[in-house]
PDBQT receptor file of N, H, CA, C and O in Angstrom, charges set to zero:
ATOM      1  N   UNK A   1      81.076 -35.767 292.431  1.00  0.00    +0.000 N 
ATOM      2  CA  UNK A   1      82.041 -34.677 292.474  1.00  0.00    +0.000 C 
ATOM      3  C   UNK A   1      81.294 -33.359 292.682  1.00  0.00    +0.000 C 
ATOM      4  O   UNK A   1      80.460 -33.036 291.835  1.00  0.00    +0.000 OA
ATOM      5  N   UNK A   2      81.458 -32.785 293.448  1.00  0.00    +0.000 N 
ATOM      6  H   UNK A   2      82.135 -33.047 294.136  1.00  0.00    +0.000 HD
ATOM      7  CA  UNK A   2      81.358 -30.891 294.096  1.00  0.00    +0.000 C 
ATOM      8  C   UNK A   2      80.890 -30.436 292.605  1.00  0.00    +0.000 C 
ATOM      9  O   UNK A   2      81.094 -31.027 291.545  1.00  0.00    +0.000 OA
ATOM     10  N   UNK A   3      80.326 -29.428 292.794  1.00  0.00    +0.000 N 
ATOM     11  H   UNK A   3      80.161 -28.947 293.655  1.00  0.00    +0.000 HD
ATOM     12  CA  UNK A   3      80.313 -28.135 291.649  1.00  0.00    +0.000 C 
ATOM     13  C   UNK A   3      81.474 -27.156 291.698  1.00  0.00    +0.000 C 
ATOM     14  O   UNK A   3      81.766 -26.873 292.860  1.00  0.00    +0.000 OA
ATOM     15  N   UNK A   4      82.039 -26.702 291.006  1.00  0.00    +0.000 N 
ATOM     16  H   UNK A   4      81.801 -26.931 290.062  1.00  0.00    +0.000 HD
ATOM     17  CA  UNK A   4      83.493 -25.618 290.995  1.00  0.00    +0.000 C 
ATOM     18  C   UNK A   4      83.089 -24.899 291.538  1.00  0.00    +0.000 C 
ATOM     19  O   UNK A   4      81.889 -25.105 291.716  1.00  0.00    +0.000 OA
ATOM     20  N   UNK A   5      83.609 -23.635 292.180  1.00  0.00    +0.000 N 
ATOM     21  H   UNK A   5      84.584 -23.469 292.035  1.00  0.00    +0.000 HD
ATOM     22  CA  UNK A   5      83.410 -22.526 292.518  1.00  0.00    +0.000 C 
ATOM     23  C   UNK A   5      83.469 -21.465 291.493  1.00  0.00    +0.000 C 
ATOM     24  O   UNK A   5      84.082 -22.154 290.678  1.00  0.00    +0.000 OA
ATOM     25  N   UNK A   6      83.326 -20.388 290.912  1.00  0.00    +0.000 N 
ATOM     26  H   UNK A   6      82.828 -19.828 291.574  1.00  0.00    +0.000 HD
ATOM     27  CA  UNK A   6      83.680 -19.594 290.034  1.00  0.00    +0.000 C 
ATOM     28  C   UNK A   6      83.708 -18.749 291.063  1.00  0.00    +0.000 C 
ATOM     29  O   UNK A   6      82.813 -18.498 291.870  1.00  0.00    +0.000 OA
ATOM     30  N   UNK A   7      85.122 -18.195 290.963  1.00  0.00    +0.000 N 
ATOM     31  H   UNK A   7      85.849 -18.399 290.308  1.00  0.00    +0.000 HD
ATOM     32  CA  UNK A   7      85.857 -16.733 291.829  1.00  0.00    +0.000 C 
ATOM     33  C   UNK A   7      85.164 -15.431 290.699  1.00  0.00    +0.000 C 
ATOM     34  O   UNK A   7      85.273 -15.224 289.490  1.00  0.00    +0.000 OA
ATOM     35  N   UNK A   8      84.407 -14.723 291.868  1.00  0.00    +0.000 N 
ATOM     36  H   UNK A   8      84.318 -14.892 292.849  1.00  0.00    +0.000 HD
ATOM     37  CA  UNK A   8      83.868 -13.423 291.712  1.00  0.00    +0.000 C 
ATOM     38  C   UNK A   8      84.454 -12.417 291.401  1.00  0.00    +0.000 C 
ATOM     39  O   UNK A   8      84.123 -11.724 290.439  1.00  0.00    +0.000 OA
ATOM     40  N   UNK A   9      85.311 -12.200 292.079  1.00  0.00    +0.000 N 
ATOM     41  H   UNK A   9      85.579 -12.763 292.860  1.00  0.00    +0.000 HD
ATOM     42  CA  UNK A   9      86.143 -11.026 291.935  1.00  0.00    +0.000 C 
ATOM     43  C   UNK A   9      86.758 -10.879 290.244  1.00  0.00    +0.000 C 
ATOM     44  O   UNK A   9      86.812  -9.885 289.520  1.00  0.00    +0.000 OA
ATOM     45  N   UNK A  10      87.173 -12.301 289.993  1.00  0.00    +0.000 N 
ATOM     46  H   UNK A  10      87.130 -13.109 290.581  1.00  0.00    +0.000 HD
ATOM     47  CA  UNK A  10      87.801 -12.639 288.701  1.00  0.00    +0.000 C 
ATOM     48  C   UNK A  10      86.288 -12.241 287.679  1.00  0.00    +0.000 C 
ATOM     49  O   UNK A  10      86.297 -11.532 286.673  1.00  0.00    +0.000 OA
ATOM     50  N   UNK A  11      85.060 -12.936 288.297  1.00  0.00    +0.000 N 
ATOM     51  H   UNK A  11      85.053 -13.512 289.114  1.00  0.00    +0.000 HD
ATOM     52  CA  UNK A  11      83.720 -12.776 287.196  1.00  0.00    +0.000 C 
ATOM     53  C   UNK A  11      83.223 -11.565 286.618  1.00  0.00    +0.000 C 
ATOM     54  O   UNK A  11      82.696 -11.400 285.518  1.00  0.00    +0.000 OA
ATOM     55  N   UNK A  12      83.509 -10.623 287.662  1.00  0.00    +0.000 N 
ATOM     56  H   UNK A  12      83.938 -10.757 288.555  1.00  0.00    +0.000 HD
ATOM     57  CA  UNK A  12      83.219  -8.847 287.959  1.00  0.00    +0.000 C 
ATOM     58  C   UNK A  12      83.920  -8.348 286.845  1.00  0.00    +0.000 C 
ATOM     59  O   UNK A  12      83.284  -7.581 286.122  1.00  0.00    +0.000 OA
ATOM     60  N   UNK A  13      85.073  -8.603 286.542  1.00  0.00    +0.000 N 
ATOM     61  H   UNK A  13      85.590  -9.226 287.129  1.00  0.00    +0.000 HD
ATOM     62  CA  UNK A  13      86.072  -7.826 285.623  1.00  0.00    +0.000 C 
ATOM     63  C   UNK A  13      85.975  -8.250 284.215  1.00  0.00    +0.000 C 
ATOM     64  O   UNK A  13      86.061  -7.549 283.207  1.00  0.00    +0.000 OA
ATOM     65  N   UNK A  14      85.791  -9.452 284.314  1.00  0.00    +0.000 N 
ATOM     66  H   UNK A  14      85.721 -10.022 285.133  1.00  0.00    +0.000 HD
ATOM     67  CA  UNK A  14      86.151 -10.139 282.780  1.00  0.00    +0.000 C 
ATOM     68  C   UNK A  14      84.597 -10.467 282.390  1.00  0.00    +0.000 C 
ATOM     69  O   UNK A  14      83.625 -10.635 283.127  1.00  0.00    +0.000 OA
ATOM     70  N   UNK A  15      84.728 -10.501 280.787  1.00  0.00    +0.000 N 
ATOM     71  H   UNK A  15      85.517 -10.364 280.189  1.00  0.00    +0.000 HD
ATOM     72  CA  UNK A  15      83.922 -10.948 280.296  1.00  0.00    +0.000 C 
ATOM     73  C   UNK A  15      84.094 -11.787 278.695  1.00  0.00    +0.000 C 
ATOM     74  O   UNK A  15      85.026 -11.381 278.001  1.00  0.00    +0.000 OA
ATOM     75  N   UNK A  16      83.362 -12.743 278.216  1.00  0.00    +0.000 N 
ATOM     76  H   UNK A  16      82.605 -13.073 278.779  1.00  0.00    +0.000 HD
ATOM     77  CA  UNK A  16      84.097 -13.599 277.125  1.00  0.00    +0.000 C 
ATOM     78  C   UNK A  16      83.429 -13.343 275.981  1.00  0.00    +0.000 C 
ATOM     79  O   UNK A  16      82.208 -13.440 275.860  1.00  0.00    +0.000 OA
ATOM     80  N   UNK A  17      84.452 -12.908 274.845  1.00  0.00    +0.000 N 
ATOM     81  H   UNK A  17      85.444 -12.830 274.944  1.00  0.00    +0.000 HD
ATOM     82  CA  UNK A  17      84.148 -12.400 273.967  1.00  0.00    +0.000 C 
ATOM     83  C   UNK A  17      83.085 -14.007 272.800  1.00  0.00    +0.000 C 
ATOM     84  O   UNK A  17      82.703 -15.062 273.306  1.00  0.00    +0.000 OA
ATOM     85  N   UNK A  18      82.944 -13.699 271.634  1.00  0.00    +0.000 N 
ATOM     86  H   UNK A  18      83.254 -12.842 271.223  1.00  0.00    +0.000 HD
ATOM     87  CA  UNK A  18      81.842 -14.594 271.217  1.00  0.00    +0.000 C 
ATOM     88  C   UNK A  18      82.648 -15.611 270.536  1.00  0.00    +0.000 C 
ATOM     89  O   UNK A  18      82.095 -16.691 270.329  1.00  0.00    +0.000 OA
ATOM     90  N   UNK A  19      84.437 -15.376 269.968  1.00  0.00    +0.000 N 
ATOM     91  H   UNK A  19      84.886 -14.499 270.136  1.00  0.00    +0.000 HD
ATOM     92  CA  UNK A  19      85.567 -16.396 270.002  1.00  0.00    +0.000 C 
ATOM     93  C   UNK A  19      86.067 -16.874 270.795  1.00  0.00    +0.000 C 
ATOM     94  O   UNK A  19      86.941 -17.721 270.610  1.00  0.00    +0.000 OA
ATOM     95  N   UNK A  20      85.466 -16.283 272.524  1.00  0.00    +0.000 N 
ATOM     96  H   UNK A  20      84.756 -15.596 272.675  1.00  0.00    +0.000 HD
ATOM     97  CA  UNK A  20      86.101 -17.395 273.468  1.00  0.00    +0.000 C 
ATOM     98  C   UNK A  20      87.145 -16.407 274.208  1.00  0.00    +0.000 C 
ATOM     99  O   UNK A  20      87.519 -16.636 275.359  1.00  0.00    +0.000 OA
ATOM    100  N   UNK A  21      87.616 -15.215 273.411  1.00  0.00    +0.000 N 
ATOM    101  H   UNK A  21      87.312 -15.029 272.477  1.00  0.00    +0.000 HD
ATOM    102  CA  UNK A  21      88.954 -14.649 274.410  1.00  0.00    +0.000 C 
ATOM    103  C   UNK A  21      88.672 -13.863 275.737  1.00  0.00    +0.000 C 
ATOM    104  O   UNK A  21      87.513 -13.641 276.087  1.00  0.00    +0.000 OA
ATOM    105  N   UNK A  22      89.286 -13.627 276.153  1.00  0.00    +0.000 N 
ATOM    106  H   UNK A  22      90.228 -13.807 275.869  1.00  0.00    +0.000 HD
ATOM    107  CA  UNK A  22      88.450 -12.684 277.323  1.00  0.00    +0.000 C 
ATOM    108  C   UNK A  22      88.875 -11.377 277.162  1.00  0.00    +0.000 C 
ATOM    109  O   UNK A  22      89.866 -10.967 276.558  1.00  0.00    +0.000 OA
ATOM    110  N   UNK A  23      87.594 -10.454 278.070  1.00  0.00    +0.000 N 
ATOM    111  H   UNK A  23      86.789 -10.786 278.561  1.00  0.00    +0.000 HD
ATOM    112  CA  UNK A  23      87.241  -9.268 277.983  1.00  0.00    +0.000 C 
ATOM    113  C   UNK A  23      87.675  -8.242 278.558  1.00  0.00    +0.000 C 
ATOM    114  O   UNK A  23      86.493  -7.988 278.792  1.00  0.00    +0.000 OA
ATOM    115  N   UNK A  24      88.490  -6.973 279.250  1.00  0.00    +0.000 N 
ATOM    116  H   UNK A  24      89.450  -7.179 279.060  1.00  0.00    +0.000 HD
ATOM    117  CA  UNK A  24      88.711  -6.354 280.333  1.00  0.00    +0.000 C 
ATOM    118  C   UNK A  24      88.942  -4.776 279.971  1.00  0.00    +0.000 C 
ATOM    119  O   UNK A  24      89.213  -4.306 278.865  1.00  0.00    +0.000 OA
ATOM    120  N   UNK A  25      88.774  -4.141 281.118  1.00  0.00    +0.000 N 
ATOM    121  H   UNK A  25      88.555  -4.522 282.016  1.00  0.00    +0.000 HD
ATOM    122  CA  UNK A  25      88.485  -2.916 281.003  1.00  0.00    +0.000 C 
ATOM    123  C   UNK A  25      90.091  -2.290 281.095  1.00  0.00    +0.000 C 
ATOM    124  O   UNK A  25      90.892  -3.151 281.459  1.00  0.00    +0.000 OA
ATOM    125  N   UNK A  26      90.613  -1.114 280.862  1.00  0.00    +0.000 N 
ATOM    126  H   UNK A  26      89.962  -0.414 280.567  1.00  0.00    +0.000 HD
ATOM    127  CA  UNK A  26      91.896  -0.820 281.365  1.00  0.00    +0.000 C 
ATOM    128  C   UNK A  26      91.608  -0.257 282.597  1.00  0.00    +0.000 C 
ATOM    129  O   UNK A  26      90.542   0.112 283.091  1.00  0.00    +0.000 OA
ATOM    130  N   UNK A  27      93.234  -0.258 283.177  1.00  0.00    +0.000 N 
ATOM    131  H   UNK A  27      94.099  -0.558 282.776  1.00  0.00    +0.000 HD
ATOM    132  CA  UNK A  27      93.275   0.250 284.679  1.00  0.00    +0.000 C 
ATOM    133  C   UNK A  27      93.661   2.306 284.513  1.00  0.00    +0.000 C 
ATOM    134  O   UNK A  27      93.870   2.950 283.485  1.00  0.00    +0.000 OA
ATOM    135  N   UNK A  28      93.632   2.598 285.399  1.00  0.00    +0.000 N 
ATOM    136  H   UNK A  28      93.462   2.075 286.234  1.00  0.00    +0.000 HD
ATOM    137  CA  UNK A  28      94.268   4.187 285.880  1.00  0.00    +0.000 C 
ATOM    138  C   UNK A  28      92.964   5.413 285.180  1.00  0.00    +0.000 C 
ATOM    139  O   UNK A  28      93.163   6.325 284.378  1.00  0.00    +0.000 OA
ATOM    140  N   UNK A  29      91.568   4.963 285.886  1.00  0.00    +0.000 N 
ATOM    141  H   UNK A  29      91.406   4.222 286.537  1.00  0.00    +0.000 HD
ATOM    142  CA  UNK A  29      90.869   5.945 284.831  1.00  0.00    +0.000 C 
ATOM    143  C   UNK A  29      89.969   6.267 286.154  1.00  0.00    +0.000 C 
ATOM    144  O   UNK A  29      88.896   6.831 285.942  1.00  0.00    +0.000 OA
ATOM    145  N   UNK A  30      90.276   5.994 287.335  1.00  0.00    +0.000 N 
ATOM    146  H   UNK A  30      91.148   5.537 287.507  1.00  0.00    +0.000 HD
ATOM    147  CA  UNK A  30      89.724   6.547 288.501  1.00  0.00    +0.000 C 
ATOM    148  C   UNK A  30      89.836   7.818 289.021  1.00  0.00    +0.000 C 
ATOM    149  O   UNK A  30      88.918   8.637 289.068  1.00  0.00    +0.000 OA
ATOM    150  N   UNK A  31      91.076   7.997 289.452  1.00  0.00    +0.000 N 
ATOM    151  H   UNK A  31      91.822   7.332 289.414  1.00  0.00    +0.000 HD
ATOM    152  CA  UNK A  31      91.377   9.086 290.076  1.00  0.00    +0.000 C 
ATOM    153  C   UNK A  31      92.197   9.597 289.713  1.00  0.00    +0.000 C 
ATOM    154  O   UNK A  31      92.668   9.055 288.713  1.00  0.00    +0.000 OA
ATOM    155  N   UNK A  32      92.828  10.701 290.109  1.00  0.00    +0.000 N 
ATOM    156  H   UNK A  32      92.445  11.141 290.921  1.00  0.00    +0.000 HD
ATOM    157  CA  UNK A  32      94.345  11.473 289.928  1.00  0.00    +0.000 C 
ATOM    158  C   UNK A  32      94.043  11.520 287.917  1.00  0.00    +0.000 C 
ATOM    159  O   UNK A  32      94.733  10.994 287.043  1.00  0.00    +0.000 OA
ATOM    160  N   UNK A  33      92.929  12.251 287.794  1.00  0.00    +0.000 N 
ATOM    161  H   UNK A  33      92.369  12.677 288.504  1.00  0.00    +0.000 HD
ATOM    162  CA  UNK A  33      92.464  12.805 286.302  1.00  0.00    +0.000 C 
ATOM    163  C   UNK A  33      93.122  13.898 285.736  1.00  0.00    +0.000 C 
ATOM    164  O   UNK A  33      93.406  14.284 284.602  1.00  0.00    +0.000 OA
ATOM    165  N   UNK A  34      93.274  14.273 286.884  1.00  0.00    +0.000 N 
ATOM    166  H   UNK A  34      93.043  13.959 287.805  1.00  0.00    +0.000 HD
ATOM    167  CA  UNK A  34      93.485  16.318 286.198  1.00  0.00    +0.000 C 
ATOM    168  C   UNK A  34      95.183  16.016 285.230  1.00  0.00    +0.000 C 
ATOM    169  O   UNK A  34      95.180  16.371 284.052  1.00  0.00    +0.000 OA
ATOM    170  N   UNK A  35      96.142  15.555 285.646  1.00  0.00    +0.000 N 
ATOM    171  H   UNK A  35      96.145  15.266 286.604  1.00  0.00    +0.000 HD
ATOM    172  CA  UNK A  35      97.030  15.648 285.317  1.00  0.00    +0.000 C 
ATOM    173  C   UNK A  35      97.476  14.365 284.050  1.00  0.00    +0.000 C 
ATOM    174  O   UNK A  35      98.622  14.124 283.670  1.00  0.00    +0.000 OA
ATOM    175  N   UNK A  36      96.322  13.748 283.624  1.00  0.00    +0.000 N 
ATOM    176  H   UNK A  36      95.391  13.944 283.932  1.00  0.00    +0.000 HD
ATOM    177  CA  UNK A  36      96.539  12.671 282.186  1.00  0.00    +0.000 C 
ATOM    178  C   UNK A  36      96.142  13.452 281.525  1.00  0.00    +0.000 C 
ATOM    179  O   UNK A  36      95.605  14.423 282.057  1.00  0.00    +0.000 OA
ATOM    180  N   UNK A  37      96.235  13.372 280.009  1.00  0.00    +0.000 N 
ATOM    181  H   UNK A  37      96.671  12.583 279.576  1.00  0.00    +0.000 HD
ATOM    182  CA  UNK A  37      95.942  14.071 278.768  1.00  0.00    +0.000 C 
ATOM    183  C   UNK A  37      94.264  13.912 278.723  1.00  0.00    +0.000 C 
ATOM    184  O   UNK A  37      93.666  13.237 279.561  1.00  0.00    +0.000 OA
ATOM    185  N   UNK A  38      93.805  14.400 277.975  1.00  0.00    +0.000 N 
ATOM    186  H   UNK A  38      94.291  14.948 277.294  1.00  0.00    +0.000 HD
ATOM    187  CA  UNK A  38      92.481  13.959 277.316  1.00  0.00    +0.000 C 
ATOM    188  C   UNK A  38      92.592  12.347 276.463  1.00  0.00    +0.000 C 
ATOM    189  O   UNK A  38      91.867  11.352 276.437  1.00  0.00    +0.000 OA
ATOM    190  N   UNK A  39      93.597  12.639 275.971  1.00  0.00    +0.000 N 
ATOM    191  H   UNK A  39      94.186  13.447 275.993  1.00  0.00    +0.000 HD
ATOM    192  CA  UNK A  39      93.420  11.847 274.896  1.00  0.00    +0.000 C 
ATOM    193  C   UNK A  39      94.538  10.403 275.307  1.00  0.00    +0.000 C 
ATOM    194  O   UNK A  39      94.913   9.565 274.487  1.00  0.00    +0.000 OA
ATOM    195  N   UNK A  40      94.828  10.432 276.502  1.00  0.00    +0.000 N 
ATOM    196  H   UNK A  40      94.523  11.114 277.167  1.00  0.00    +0.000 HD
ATOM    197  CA  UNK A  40      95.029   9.138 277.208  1.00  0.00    +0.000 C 
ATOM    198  C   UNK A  40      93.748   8.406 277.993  1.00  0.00    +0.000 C 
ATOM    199  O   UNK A  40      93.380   7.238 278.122  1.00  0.00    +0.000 OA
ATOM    200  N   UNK A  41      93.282   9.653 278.431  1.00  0.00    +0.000 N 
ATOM    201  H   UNK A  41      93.581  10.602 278.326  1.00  0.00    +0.000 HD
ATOM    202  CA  UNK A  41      91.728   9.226 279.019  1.00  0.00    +0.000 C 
ATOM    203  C   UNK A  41      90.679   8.449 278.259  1.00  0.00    +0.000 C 
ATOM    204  O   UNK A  41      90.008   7.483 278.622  1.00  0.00    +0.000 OA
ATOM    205  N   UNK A  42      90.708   9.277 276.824  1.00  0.00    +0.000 N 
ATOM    206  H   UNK A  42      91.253  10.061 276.529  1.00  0.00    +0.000 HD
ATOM    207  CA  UNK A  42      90.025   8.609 275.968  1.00  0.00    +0.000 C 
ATOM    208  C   UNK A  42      90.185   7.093 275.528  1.00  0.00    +0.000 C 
ATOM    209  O   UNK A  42      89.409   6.214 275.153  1.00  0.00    +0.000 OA
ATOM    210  N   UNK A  43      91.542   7.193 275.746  1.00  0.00    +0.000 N 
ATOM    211  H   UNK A  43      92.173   7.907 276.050  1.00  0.00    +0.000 HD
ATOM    212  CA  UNK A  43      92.171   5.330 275.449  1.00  0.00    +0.000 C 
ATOM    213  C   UNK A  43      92.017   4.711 276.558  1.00  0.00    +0.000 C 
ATOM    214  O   UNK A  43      92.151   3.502 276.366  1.00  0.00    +0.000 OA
ATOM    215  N   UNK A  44      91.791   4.970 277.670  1.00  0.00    +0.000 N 
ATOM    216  H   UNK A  44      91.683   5.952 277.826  1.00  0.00    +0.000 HD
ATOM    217  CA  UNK A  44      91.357   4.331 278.841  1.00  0.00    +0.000 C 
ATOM    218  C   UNK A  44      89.937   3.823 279.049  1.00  0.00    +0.000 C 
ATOM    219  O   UNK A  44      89.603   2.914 279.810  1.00  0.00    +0.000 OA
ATOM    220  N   UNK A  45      88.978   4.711 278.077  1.00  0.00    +0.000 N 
ATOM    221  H   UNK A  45      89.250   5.449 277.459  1.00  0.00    +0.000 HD
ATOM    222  CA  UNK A  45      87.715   4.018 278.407  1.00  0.00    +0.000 C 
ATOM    223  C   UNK A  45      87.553   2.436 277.145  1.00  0.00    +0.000 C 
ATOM    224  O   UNK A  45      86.507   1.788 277.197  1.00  0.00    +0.000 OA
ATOM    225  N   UNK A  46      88.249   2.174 276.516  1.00  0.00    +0.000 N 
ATOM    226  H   UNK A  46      89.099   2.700 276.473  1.00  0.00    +0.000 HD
ATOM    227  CA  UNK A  46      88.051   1.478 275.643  1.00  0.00    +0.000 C 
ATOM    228  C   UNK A  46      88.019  -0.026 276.690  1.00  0.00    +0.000 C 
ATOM    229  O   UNK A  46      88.346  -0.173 277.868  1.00  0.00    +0.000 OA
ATOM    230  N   UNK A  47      87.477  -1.002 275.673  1.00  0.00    +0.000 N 
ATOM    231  H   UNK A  47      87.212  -0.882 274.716  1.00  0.00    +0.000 HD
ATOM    232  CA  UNK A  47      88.279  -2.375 276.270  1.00  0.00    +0.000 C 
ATOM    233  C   UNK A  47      88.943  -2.735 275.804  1.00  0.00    +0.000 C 
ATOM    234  O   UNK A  47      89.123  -2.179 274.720  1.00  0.00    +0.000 OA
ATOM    235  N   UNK A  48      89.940  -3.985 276.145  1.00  0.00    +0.000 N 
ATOM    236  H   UNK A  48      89.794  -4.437 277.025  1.00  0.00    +0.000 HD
ATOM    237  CA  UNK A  48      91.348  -4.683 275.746  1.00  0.00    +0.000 C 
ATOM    238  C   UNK A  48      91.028  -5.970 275.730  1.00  0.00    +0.000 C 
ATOM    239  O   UNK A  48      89.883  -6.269 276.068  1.00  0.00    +0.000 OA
ATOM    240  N   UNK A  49      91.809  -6.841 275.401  1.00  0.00    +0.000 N 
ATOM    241  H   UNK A  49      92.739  -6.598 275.126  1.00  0.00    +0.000 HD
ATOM    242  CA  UNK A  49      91.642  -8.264 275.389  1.00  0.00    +0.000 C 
ATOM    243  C   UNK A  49      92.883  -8.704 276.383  1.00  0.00    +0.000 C 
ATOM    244  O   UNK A  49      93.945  -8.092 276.273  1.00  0.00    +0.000 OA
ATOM    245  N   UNK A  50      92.765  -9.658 277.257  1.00  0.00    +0.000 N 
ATOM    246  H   UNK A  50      91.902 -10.156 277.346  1.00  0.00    +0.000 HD
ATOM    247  CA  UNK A  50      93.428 -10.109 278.175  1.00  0.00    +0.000 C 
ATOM    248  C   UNK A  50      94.412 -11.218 277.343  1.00  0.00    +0.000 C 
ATOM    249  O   UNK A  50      94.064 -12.076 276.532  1.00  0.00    +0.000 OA
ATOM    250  N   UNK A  51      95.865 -10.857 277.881  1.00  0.00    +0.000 N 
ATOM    251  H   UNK A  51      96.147 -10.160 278.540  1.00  0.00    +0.000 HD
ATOM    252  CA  UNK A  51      96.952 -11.258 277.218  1.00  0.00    +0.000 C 
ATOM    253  C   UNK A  51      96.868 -12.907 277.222  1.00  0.00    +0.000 C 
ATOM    254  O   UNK A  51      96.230 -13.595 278.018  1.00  0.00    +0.000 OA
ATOM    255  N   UNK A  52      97.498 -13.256 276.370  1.00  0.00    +0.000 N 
ATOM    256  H   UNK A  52      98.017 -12.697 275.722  1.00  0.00    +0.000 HD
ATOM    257  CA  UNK A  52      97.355 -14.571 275.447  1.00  0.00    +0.000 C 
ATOM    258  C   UNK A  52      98.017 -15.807 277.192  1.00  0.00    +0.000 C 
ATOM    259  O   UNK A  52      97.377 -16.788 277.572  1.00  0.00    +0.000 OA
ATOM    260  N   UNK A  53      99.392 -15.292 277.890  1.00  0.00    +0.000 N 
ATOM    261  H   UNK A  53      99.912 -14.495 277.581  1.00  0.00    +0.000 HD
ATOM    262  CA  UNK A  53      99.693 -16.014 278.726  1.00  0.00    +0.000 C 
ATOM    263  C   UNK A  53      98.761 -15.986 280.371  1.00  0.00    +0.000 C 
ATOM    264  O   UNK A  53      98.782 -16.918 281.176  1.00  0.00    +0.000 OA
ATOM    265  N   UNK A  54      97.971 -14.632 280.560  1.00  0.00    +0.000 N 
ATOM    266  H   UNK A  54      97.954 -13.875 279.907  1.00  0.00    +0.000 HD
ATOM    267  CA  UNK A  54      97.024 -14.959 281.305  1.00  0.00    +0.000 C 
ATOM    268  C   UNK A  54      96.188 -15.493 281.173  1.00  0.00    +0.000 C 
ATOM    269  O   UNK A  54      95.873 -15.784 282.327  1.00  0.00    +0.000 OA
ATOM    270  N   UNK A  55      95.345 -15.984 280.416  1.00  0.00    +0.000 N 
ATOM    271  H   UNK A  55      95.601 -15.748 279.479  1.00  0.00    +0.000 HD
ATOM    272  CA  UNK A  55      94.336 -16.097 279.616  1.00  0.00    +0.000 C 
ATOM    273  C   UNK A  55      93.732 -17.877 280.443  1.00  0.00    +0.000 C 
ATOM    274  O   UNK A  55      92.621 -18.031 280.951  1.00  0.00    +0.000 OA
ATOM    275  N   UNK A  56      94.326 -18.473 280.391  1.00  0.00    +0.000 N 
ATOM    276  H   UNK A  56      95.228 -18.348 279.978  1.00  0.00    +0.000 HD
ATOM    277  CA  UNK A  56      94.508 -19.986 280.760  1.00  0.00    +0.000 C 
ATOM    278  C   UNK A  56      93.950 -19.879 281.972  1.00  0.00    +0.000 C 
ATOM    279  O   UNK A  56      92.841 -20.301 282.298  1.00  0.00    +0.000 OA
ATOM    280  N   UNK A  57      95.223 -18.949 283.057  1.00  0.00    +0.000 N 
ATOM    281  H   UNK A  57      96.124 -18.606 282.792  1.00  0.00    +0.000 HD
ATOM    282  CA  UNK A  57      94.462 -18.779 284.599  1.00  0.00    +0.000 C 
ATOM    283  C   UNK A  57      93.380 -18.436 284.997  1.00  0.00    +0.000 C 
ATOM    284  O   UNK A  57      92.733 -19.033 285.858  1.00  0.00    +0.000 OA
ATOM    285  N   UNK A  58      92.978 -17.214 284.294  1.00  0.00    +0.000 N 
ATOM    286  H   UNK A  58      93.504 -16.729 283.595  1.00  0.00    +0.000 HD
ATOM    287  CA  UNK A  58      91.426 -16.402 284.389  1.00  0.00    +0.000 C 
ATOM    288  C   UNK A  58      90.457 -17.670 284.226  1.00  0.00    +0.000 C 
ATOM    289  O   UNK A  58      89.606 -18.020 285.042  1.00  0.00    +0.000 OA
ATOM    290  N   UNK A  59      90.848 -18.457 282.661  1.00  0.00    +0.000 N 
ATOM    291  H   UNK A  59      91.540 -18.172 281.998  1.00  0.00    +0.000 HD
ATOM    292  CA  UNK A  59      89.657 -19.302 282.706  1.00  0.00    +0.000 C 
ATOM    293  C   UNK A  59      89.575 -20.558 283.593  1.00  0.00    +0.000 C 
ATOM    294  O   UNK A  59      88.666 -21.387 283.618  1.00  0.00    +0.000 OA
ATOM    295  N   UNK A  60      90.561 -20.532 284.222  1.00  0.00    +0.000 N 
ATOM    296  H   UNK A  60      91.299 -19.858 284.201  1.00  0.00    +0.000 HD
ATOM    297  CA  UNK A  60      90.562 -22.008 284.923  1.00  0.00    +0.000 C 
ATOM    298  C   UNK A  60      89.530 -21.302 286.476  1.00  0.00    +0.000 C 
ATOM    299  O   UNK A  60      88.869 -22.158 287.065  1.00  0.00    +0.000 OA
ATOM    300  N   UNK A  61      89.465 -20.104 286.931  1.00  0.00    +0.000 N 
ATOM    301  H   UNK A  61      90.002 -19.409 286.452  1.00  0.00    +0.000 HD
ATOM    302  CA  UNK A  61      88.597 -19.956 288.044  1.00  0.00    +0.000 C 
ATOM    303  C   UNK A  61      87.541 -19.011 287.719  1.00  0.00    +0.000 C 
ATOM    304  O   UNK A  61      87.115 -18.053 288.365  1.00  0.00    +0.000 OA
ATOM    305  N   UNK A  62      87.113 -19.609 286.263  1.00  0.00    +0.000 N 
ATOM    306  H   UNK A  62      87.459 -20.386 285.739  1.00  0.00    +0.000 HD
ATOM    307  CA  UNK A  62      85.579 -18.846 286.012  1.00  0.00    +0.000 C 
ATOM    308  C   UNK A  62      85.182 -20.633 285.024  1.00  0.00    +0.000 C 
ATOM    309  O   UNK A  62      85.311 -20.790 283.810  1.00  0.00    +0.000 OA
ATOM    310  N   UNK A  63      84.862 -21.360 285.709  1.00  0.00    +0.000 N 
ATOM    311  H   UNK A  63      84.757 -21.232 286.695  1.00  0.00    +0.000 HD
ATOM    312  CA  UNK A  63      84.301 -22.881 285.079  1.00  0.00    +0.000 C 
ATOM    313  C   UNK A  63      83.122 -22.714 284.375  1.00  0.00    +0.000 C 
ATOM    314  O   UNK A  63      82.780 -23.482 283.475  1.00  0.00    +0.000 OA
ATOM    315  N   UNK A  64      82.363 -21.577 284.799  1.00  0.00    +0.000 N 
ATOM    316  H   UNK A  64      82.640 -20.953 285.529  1.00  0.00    +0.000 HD
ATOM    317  CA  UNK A  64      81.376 -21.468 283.932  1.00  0.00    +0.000 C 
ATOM    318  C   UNK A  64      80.512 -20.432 282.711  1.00  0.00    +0.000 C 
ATOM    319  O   UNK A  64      79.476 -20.377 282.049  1.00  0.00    +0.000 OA
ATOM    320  N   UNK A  65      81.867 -19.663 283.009  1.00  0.00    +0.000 N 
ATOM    321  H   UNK A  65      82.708 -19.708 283.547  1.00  0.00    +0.000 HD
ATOM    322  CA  UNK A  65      81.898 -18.708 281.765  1.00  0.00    +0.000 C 
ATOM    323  C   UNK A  65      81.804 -18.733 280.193  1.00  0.00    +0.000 C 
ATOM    324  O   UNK A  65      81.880 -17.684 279.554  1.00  0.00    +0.000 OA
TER     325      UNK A  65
């Protein structure tokens, strides 16, 4: 049997925490700055944990994470 592929794009973003959940950054902290608060910005640099019903898909195309 083949070796899996692990999708990149998916590998780039996520990362697995040391219980197994996965890792991700939030979105909207690129551009169009001037007009968010400070203190939405500030909650934007944090990380999040990837929701309980995605969670399954992400890991099914990272096999070796």
């Amino acid at each position: 049997m083949p070796k899996m592929k692990t999708n990149r794009a998916v590998a780039k973003r996520f990362k697995m925490t040391g219980t197994g959940k996965l890792k991700r950054m939030k979105c909207n902290k690129n551009h169009i700055l001037e007009k968010k608060s400070p203190k939405r910005k500030r909650n934007l640099r944090k990380a999040t944990l990837v929701d309980k019903t995605m969670q399954n898909n992400y890991k099914r195309v990272l096999p070796y994470l």
